[in-house]
C-alpha positions in Angstrom: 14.1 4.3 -23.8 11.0 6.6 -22.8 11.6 7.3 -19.4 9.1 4.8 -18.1 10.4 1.9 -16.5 9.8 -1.6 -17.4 6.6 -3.6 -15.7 8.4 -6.1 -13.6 11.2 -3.4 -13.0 8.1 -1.6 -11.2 6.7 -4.9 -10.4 9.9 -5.4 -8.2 9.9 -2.0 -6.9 6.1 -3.0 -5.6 7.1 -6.2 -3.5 10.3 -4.2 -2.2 8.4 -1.7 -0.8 6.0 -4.2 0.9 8.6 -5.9 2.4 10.3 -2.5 3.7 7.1 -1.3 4.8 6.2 -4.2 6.4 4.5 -7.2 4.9 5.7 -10.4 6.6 6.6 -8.7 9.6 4.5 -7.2 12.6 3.7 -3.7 12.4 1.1 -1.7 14.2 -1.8 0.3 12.8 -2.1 3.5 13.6 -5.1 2.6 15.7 -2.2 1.0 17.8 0.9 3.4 17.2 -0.2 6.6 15.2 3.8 7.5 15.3 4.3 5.1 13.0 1.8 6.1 10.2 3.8 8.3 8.4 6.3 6.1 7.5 4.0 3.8 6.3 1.9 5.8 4.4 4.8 6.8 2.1 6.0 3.4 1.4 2.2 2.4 0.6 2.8 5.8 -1.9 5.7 3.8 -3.1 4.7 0.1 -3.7 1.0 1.2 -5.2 1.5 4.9 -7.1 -1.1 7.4 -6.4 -2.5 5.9 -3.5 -2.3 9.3 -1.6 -4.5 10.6 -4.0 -7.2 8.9 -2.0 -6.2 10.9 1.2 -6.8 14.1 -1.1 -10.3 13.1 -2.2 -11.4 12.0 0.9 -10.7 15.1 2.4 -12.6 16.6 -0.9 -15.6 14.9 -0.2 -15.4 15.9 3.7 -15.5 19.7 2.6 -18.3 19.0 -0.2 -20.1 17.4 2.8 -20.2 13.5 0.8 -18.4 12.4 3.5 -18.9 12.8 7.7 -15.7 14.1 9.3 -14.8 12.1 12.7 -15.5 15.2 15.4 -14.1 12.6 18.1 -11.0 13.8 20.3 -7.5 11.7 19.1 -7.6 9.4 22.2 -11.5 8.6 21.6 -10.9 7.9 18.0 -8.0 5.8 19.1 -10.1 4.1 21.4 -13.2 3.6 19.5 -11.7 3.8 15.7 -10.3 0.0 15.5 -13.8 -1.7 16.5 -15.8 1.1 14.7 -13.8 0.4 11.6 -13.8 -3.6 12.0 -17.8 -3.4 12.1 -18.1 -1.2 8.5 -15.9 -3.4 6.9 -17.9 -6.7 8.5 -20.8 -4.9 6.6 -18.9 -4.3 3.4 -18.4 -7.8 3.5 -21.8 -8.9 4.2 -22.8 -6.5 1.3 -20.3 -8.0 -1.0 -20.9 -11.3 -0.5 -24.4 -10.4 -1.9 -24.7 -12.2 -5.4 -20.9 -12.0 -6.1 -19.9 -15.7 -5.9 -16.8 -15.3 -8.1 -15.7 -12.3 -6.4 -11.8 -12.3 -6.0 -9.7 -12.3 -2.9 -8.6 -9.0 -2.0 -6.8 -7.0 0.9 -8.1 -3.5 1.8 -6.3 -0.7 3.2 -7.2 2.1 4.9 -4.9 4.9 4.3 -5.6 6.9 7.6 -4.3 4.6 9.9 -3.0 2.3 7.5 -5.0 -0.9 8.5 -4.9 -4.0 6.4 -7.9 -6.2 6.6 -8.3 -9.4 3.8 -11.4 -10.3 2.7 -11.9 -14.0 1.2 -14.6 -16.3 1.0 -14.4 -18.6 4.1 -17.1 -21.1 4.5 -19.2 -19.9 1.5 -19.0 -16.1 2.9 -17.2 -13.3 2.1 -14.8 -12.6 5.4 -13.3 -9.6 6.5 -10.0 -10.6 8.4 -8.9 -6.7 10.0 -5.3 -6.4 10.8 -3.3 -8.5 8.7 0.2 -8.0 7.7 -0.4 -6.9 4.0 -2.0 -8.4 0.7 -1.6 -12.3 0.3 0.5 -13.0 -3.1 -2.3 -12.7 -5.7 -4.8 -10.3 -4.1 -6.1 -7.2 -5.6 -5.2 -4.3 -3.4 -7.6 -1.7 -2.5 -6.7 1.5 -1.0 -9.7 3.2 0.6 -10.0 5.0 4.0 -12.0 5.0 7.0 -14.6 7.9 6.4 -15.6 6.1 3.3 -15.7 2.5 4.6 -17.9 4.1 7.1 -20.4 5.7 5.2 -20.4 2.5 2.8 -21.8 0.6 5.6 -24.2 3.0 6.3 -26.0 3.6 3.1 -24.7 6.8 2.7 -22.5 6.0 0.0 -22.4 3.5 -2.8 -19.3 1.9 -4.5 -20.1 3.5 -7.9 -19.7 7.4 -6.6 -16.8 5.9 -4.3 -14.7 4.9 -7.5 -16.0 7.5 -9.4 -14.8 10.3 -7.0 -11.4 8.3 -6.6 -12.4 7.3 -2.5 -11.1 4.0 -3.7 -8.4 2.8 -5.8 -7.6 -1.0 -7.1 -4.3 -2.5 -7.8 -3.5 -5.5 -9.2 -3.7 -7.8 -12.1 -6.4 -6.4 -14.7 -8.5 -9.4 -14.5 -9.3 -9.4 -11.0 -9.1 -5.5 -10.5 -12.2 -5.6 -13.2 -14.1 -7.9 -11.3 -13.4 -6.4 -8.1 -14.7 -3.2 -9.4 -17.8 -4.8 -11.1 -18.6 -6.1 -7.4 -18.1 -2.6 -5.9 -20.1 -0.8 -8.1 -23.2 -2.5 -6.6 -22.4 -2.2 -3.5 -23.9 0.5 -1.1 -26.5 2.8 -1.5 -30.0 4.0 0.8 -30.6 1.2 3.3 -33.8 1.1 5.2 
């Protein structure tokens, strides 16, 4: 033995957590209960390893000045975050669905307050469904955070330096995490 555990040992582990932390039942965002986001964050931690990591280099990027920090109060972010944060990731989308016709499925979280949102093609466009229960059974998992969702949309930040400075992290079967990342790495960038 090596000391590493077997692939569907952590496999299992993985859908265990999801189910503890909440997939196939309701739970709040922290858009809607920010009690609750803790507990939630560590079990993300647990089902897709190193996905705090993001948290770290998002704040990384905020002090190297990549990245805008959110000067609102806690109840104005509250307020204002959820529809702020479902229009950025309406633009990922749109930018996404930009020459990528075989792009996979995939469900995005962002780690802050620990919103799901799927995207999927949907009438011959890529969709951005916000605050869904967890990854459908197949989907590539992103974990990603506001901040840099946000400055996506904007132009002032393209999917290439996101992945490269570990803003976003892909889980998921090696196939469909390469294409996902192929897709990303076009994205963003200077918009007019």
């Amino acid at each position: 033995m090596t000391g590493r555990l077997p692939r569907r040992v952590m496999q299992c582990a993985a859908a265990a957590a999801l189910l503890f932390l909440g997939v196939g039942t309701a739970t709040a965002c922290g858009f809607e209960d920010p009690n609750n986001v803790a507990f939630q964050r560590g079990m993300l931690n647990f089902a897709f390893p190193k996905a705090l990591y993001v948290s770290t280099a998002v704040w990384q990027a905020q002090v190297e000045g990549i990245l805008e920090r959110d000067q609102a109060s806690g109840a104005n972010r509250a307020l204002l975050g959820f529809r702020r944060a479902a229009d950025a990731l309406d633009t990922v989308a749109e930018e996404l669905d930009a020459g990528n016709p075989a792009l996979p499925a995939f469900t995005l979280v962002m780690i802050g307050p620990v919103l799901w949102t799927r995207f999927a093609e949907q009438g011959g466009a890529i969709t951005a469904t916000p605050h869904v229960k967890g990854p459908a059974a197949g989907d590539v998992v992103v974990v990603s955070d506001e901040p840099v969702i946000i400055a996506m949309a904007k132009g002032r930040l393209d999917g290439r330096a996101a992945l490269a400075l570990g803003l976003i992290r892909l889980y998921g079967e090696p196939a469909r995490v390469a294409a996902l990342e192929a897709a990303l790495r076009r994205t963003g960038g200077a918009k007019p």
